[in-house]
C-alpha positions as CSV (number, residue, x, y, z in Angstrom):
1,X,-28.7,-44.3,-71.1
2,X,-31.2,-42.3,-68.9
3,X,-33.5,-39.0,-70.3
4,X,-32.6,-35.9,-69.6
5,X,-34.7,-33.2,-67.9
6,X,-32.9,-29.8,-69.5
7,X,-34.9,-26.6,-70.4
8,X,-36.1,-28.0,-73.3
9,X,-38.5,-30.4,-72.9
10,X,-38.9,-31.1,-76.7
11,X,-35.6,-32.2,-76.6
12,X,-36.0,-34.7,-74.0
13,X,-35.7,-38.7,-75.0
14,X,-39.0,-40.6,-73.8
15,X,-37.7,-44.3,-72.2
16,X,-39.6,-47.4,-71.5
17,X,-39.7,-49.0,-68.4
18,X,-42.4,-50.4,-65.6
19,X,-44.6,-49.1,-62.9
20,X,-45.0,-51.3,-60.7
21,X,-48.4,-51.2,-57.9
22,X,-47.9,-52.3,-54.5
23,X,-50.8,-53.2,-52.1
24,X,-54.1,-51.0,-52.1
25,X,-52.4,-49.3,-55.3
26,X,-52.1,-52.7,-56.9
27,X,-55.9,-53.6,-56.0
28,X,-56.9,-50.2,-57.2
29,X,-55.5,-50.2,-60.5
30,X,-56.3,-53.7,-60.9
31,X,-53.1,-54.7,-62.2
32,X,-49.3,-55.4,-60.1
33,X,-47.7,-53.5,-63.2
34,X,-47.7,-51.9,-66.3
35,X,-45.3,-50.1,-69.0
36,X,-44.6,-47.0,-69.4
37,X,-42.6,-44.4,-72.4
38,X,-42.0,-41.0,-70.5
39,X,-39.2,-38.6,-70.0
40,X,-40.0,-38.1,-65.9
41,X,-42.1,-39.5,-62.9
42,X,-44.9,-36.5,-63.7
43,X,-45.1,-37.9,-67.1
44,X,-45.3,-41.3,-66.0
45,X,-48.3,-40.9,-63.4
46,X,-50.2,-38.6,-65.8
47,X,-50.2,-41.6,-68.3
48,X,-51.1,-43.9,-65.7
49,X,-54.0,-41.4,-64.5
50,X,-55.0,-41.2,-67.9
51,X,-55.2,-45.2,-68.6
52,X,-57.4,-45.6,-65.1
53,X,-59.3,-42.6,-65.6
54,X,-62.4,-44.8,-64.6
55,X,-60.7,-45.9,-61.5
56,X,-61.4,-42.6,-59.4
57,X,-60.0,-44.4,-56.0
58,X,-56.8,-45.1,-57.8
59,X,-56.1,-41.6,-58.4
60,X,-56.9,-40.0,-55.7
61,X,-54.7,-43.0,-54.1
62,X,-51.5,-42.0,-56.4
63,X,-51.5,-38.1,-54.7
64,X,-50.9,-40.0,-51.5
65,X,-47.8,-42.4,-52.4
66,X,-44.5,-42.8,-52.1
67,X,-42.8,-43.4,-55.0
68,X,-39.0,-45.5,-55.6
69,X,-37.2,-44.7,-58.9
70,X,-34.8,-47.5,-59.8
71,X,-34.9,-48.0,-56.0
72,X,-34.5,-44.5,-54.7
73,X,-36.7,-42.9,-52.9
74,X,-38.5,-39.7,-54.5
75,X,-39.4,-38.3,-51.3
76,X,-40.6,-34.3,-51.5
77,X,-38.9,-34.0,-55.2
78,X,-41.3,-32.1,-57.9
79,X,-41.9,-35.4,-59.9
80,X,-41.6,-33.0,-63.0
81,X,-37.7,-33.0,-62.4
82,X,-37.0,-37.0,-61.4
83,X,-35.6,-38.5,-64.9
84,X,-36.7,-42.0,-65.8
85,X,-34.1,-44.2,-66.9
86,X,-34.3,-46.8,-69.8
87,X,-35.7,-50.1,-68.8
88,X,-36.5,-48.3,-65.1
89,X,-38.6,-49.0,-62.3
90,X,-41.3,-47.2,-61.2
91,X,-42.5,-48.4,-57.4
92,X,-46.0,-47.2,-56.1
93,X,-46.0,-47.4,-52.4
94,X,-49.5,-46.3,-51.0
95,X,-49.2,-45.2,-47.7
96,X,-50.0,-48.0,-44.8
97,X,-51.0,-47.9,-40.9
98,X,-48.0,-47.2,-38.3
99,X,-45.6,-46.0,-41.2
């Protein structure tokens, strides 16, 4: 069962699920992964910004990704409006030379 991202934010179910780094993300946070219990991708990142908030490179990396939700691509989507989904996947793909 996935969240919901209606009017009401209040009403919204948080779910669990993993971020997951990839390359300089993954040396900047210091970690390949790490849980997290949000309603969207906004929510999400803010958490993870607030966990690394001594890891200044890291966040100033993570307004510069790509990000996969359960495998699709977020692309120019406010990250406010991308529902997480129970159990989900968060992939955080920092940008890289020639792509």
């Amino acid at each position: 069962m996935g969240a919901t991202t209606g009017h009401d934010p209040a009403a919204a179910v948080r779910v669990s699920g993993t971020i997951r780094y990839w390359a300089a993300a993954k040396s900047e946070a210091g970690l390949a992964e790490e849980p997290y219990l949000a309603v969207t991708l906004a929510e999400a990142l803010a958490q993870a910004g607030e966990r690394h908030a001594d890891r200044p490179k890291l966040l100033r990396l993570l307004g510069h990704c790509s990000y996969l939700v359960d495998g699709s691509p977020v692309g120019g989507r406010d990250h406010a409006a991308v529902a997480l989904t129970e159990g989900g996947t968060v992939e955080v793909l920092p940008p890289f030379a020639g792509g």
